[in-house]
TIZA-563691 format. One line per 10 residues: their letters; for each residue y, z, x negated of N, C-alpha, C, CB. Coordinates in steps of 0.1 Angstrom, whole numbers, plus 5000, padded with zeros to 4 digits. Glycine has a CB too. Layout:
a	Y:Z:X:Y:Z:X:Y:Z:X:Y:Z:X; ...
***
This chain:
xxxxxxxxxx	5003:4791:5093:4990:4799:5092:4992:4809:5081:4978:4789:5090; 4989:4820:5083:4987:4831:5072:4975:4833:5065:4989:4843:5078; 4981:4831:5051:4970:4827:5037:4972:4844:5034:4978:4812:5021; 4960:4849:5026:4958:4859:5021:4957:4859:5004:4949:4863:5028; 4963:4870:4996:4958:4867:4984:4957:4882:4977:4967:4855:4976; 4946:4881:4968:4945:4895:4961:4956:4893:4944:4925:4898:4957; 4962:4880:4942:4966:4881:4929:4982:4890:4933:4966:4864:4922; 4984:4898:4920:4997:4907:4917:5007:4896:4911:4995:4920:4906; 5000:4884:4909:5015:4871:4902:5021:4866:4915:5007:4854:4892; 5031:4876:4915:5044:4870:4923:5054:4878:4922:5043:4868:4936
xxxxxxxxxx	5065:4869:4924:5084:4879:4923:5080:4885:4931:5102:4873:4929; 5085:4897:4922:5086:4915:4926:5102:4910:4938:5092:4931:4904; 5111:4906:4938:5115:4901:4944:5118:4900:4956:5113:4896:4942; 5106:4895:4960:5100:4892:4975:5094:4905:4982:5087:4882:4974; 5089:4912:4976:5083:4925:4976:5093:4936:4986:5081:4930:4958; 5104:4932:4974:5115:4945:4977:5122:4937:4989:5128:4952:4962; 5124:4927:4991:5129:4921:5004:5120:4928:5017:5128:4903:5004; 5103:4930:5014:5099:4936:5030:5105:4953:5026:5075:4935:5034; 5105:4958:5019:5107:4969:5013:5117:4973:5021:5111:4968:4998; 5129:4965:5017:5142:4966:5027:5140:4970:5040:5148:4955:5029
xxxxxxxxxx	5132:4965:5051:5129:4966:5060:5122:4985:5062:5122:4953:5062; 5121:4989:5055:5111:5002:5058:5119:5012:5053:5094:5001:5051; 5122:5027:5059:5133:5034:5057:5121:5044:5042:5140:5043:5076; 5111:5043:5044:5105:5049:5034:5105:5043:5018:5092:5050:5039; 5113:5025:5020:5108:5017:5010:5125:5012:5007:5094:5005:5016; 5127:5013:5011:5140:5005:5014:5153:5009:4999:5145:5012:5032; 5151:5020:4993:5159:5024:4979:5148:5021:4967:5163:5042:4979; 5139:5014:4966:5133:5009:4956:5143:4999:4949:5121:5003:4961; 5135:5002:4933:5146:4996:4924:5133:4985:4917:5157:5010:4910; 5143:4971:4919:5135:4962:4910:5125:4962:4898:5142:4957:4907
xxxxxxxxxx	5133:4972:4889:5121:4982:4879:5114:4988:4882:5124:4991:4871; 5114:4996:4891:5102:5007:4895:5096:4994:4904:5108:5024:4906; 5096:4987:4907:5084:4979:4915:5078:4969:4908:5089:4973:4929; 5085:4967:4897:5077:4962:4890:5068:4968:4879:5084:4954:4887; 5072:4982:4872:5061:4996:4870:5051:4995:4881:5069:5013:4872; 5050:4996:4893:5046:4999:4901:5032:4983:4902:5059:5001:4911; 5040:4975:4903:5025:4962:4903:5018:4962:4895:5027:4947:4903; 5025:4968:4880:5014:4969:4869:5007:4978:4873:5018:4971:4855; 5011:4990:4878:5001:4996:4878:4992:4998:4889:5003:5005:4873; 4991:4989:4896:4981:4988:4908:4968:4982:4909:4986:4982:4919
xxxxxxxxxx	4961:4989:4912:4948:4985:4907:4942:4974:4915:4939:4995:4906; 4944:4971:4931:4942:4963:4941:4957:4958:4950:4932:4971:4950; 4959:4946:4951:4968:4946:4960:4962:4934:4969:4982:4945:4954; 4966:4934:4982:4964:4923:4988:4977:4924:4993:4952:4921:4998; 4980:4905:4998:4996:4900:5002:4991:4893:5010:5006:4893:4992; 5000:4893:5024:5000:4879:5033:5012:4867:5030:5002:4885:5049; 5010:4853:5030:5022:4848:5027:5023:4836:5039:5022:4843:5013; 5032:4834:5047:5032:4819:5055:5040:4811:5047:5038:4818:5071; 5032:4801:5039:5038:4792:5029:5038:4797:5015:5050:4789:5033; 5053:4794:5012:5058:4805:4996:5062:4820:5001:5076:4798:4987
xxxxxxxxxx	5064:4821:5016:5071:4836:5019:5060:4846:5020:5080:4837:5033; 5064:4859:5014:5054:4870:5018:5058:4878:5028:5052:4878:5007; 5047:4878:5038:5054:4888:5050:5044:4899:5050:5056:4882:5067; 5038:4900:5039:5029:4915:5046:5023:4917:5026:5008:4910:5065; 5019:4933:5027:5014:4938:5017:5004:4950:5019:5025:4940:5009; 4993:4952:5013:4987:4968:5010:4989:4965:4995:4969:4972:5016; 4983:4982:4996:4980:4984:4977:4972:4993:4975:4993:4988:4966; 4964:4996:4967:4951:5002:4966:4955:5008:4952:4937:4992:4966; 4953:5023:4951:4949:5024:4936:4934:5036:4938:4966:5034:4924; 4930:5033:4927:4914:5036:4930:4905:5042:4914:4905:5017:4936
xxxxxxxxxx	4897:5049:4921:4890:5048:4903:4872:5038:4908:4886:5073:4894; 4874:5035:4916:4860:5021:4918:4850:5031:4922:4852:5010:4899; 4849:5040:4926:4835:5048:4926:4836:5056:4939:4832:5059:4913; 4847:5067:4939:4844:5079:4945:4857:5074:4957:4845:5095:4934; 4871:5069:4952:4883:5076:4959:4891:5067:4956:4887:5089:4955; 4896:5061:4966:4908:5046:4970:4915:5051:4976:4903:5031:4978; 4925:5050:4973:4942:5057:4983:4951:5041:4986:4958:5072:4967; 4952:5040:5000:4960:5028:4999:4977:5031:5004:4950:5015:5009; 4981:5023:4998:4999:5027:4999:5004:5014:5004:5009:5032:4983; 5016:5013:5012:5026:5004:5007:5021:4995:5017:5027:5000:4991
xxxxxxxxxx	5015:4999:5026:5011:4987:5040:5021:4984:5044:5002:4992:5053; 5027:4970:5045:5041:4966:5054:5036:4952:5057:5058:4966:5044; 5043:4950:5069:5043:4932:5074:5056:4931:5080:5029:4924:5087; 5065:4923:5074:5073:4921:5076:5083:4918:5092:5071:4915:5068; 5090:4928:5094:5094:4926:5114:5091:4914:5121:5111:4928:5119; 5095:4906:5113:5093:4892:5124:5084:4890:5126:5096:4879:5121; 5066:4894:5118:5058:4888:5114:5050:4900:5126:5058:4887:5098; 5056:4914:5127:5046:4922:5140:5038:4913:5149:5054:4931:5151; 5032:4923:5153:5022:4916:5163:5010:4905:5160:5030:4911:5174; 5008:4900:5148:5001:4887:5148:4990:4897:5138:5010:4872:5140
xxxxxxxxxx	4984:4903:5141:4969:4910:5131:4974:4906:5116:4949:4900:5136; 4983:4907:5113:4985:4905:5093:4982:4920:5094:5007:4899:5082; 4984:4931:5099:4982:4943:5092:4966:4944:5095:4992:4957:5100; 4960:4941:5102:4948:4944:5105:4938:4935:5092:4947:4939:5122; 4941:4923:5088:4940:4914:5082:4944:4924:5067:4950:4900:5090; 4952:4925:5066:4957:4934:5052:4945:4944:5050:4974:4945:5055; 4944:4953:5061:4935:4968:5056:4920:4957:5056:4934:4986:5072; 4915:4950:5067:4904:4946:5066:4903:4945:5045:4902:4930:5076; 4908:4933:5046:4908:4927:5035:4904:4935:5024:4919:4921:5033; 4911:4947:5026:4912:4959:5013:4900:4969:5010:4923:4970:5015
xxxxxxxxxx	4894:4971:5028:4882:4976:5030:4870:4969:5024:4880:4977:5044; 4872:4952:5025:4858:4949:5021:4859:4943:5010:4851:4942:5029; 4869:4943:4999:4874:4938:4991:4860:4941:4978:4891:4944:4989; 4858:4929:4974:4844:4930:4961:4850:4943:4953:4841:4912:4948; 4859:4943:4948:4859:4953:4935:4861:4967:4940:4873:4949:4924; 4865:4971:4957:4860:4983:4965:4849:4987:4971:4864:4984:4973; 4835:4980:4967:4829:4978:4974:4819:4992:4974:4824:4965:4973; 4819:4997:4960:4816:5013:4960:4822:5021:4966:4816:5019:4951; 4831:5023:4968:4841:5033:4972:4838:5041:4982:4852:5027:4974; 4834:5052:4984:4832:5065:4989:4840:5069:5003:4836:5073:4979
xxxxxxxxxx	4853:5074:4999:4862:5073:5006:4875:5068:5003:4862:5082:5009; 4883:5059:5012:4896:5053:5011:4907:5064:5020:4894:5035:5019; 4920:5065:5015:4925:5076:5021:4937:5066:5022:4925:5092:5013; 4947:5071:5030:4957:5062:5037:4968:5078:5038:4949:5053:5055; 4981:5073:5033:4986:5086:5035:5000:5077:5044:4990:5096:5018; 4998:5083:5057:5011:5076:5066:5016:5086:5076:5006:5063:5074; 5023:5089:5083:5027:5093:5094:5032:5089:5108:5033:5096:5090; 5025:5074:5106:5032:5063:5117:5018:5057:5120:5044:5050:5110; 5017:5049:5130:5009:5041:5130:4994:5045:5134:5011:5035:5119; 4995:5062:5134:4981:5061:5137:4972:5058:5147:4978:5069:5134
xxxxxxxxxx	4973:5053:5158:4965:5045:5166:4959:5030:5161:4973:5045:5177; 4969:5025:5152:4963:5013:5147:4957:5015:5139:4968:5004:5144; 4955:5023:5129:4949:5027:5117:4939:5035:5123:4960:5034:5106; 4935:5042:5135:4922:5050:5143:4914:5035:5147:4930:5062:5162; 4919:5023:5150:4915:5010:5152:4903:5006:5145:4924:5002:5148; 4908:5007:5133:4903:5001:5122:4892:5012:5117:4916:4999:5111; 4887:5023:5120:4877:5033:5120:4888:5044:5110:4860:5027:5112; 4900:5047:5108:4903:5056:5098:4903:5070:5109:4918:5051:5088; 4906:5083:5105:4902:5094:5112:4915:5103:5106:4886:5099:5109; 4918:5109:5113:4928:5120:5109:4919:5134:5111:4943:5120:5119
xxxxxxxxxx	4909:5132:5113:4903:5143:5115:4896:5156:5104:4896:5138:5123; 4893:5145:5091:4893:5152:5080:4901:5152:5067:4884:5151:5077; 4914:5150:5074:4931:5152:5064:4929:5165:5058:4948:5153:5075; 4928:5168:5046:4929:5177:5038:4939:5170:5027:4914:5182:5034; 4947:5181:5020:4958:5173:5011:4970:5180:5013:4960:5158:5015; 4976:5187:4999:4986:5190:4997:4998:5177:4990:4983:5202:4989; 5009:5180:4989:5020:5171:4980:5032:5179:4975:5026:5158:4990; 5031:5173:4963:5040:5179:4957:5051:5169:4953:5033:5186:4946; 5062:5172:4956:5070:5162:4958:5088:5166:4941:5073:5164:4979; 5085:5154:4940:5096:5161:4921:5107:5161:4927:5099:5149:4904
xxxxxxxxxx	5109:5151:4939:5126:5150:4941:5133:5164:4947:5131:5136:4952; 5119:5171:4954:5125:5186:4958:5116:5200:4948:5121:5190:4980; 5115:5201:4939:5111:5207:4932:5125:5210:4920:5097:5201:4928; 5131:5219:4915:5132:5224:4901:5124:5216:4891:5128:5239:4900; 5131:5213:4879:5124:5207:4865:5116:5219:4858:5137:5201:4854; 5110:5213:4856:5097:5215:4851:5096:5218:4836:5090:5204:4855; 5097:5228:4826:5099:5226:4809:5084:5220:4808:5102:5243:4798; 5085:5214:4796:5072:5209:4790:5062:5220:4790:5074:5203:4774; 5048:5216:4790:5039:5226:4789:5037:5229:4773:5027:5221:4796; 5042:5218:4761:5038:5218:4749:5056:5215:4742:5024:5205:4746
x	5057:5220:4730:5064:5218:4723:5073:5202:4719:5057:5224:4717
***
């Protein structure tokens, strides 16, 4: 049976093992994912047992604007509602419960994510991306 949890205490570890699996996730470095859990403001995890087969992550400022990242459930684990189970969870999660608008930035999936009430229909949003940009001098001395 799949247990749900909002706590960030667990091997980063496990993390980068579903990580592996996702061509967007898959060159993550043990350090940066662990930068990364500190600094997340919401996460929910699916686990059957000690194993984790699914993740979202929320970073938010509690009021206006929640961006969730890093939705995965692990291949074996498709098909059984953990993803559905993941966004629920995040949607009605007590410490989101102000939240305005939640924004989801994906390129996949969107029929299941239209499921769940999300809309591509008012995608507004540029990105600026460092790994294809020129460096940048300091703005200050």
């Amino acid at each position: 049976m799949i247990q749900y949890s909002d706590s960030i205490n667990f091997d980063p570890h496990q993390l980068l093992a579903l990580f592996k699996q996702a061509d967007w996730a898959c060159d993550r470095s043990l350090e940066d994912t662990q930068r990364m859990l500190a600094e997340t403001d919401v996460m929910i995890t699916a686990w059957e047992g000690t194993k984790l087969v699914g993740c979202g992550r929320v970073l938010t400022d509690y009021v206006f604007r929640a961006s969730i990242w890093d939705v995965i459930v692990d291949r074996s684990y498709h098909n059984q509602d953990i993803g559905k189970g993941l966004i629920q969870r995040i949607l009605t999660h007590s410490s989101l419960a102000q939240v305005e608008l939640f924004w989801l930035c994906t390129r996949r999936y969107q029929g299941f994510y239209a499921s769940l009430g999300f809309s591509d229909k008012e995608q507004t949003g540029m990105v600026w991306d460092r790994r294809k940009q020129p460096p940048l001098p300091p703005p200050w001395p």
